[in-house]
C-alpha atoms as one frame of an Amber mdcrd trajectory, in Angstrom:
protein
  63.715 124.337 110.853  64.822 122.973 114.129  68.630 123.564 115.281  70.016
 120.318 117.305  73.428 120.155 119.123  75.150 116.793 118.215  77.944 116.070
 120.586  80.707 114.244 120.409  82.556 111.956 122.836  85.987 109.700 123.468
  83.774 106.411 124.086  81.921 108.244 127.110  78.472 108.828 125.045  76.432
 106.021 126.148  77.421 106.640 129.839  77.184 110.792 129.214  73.731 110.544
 127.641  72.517 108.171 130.624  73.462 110.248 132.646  71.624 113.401 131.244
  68.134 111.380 130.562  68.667 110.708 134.610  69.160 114.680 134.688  66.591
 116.112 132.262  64.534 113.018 131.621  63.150 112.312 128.441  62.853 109.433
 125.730  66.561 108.083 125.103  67.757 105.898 121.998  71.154 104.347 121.422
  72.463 102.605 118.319  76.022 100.749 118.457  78.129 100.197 116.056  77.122
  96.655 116.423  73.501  97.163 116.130  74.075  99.159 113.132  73.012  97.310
 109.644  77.012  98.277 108.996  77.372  96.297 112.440  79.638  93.547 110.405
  81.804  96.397 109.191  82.360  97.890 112.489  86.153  98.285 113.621  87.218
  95.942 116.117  86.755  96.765 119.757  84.164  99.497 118.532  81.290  97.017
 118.561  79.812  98.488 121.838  80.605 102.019 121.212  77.684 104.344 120.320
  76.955 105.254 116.546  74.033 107.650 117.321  72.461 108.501 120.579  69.200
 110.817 120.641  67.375 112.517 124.135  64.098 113.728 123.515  63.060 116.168
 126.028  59.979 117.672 125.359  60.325 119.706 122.150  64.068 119.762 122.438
  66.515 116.668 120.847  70.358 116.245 121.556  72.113 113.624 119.556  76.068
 111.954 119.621  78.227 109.605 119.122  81.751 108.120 120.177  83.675 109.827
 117.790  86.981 107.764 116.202  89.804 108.253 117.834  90.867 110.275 114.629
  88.581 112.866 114.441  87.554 113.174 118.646  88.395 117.105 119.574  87.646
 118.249 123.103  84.334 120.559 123.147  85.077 124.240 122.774  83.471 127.403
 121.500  79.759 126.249 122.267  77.846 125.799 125.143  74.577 123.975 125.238
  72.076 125.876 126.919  69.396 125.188 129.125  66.429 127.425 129.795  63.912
 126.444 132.535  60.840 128.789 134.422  61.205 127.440 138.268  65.038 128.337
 140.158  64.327 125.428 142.102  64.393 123.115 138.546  67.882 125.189 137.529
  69.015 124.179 140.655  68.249 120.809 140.392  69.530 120.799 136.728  72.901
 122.521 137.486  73.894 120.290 139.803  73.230 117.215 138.216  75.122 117.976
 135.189  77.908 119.459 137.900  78.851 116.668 139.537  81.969 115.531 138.810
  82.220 118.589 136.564  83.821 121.912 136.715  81.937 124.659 137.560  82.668
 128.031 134.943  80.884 130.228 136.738  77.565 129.102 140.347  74.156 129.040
 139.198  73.050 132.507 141.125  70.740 135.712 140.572  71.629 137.528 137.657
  70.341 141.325 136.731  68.741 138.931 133.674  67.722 135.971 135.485  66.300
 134.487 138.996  69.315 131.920 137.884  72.254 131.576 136.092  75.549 129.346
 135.922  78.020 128.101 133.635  79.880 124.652 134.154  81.883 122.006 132.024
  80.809 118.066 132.850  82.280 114.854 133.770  82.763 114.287 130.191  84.060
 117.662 128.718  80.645 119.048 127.695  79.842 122.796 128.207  76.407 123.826
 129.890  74.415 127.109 130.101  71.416 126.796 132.594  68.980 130.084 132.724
  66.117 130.522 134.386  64.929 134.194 133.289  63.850 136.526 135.709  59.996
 137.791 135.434  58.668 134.421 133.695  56.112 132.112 134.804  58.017 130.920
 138.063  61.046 132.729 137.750
């Protein structure tokens, strides 16, 4: 069994998941509406608007979309959560995803980790980023 988030977005995926392949790097795919074999059927003005996006990092996968107007909520409840071995790469992760964000809560030391922080990004999506304390480079 493998447990993926799938995020949604108000017609910021393609630029959201650009930006976190330029973050985390990985192997990114994106499917339009257009692209889609329902491409023909797409609403109009939704032509360039992502149907599925999926990141590939490693082991891990993140998919979205741009979600209809009619059914787009604003993330809540969840956070998705990122665990790396070296501070230096939490560092580097954190702030990536942080700019432009809102930071919840610094990336510091933690009694359960070399580093820890909380934020919200440019486009409304939660983030955890942990880097445990007394693991390979931590």
């Amino acid at each position: 069994m493998q447990l993926q988030p799938y995020l949604t977005f108000d017609r910021q995926c393609r630029e959201a998941f650009e930006r976190y392949r330029a973050v985390l790097g990985g192997e990114l795919s994106l499917m339009t509406h257009g692209d889609s074999p329902m491409g023909t059927d797409a609403p109009a003005g939704w032509e360039d608007a992502i149907m599925h996006a999926r990141l590939q990092v490693g082991d891990a996968v993140v998919m979205g979309s741009d979600a209809p107007p009619q059914y787009f909520t604003q993330p809540g409840g969840f956070s998705v959560s990122i665990g790396v071995t070296d501070p230096a790469e939490a560092e580097r992760i954190f702030d990536g995803l942080a700019e432009g964000g809102n930071v919840r809560m610094p990336l510091q030391k933690t009694f359960w980790a070399e580093r820890f922080g909380m934020l919200i990004d440019r486009f409304g999506i939660p983030w955890m980023v942990n880097c445990e304390a007394g693991k390979p480079g931590g």
